[in-house]
C-alpha positions as CSV (number, residue, x, y, z in Angstrom):
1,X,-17.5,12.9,10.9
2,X,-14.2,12.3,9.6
3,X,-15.0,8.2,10.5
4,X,-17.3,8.7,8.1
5,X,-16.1,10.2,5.1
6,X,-12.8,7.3,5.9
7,X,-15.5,4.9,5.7
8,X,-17.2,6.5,2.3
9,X,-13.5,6.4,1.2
10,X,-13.2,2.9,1.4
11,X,-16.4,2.1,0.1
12,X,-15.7,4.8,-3.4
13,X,-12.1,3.2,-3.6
14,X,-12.9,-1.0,-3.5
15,X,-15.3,-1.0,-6.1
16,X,-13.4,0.3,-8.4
17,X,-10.3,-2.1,-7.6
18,X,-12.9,-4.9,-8.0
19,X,-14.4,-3.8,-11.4
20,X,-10.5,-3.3,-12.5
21,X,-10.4,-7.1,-11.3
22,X,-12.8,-8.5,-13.1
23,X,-12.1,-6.1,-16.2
24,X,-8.6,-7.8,-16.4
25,X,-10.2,-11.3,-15.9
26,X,-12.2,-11.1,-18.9
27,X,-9.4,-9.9,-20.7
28,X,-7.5,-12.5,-19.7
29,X,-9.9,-15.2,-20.6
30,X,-10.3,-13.3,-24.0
31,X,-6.7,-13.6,-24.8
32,X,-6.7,-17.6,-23.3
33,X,-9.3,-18.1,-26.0
């Protein structure tokens, strides 16, 4: 059980490094432009 809700951790807390990621990309590109 507690392997589990590690694993749902992991999965909750990546995505929303990645969409912080690509969120600064853009922003960066923006500002290139």
């Amino acid at each position: 059980m507690s392997r589990k809700s590690r694993g749902k951790k992991i999965n909750f807390i990546f995505p929303s490094v990645a969409v912080q990621m690509s969120g600064f990309l853009s922003f960066f590109i923006i500002l290139k432009n």
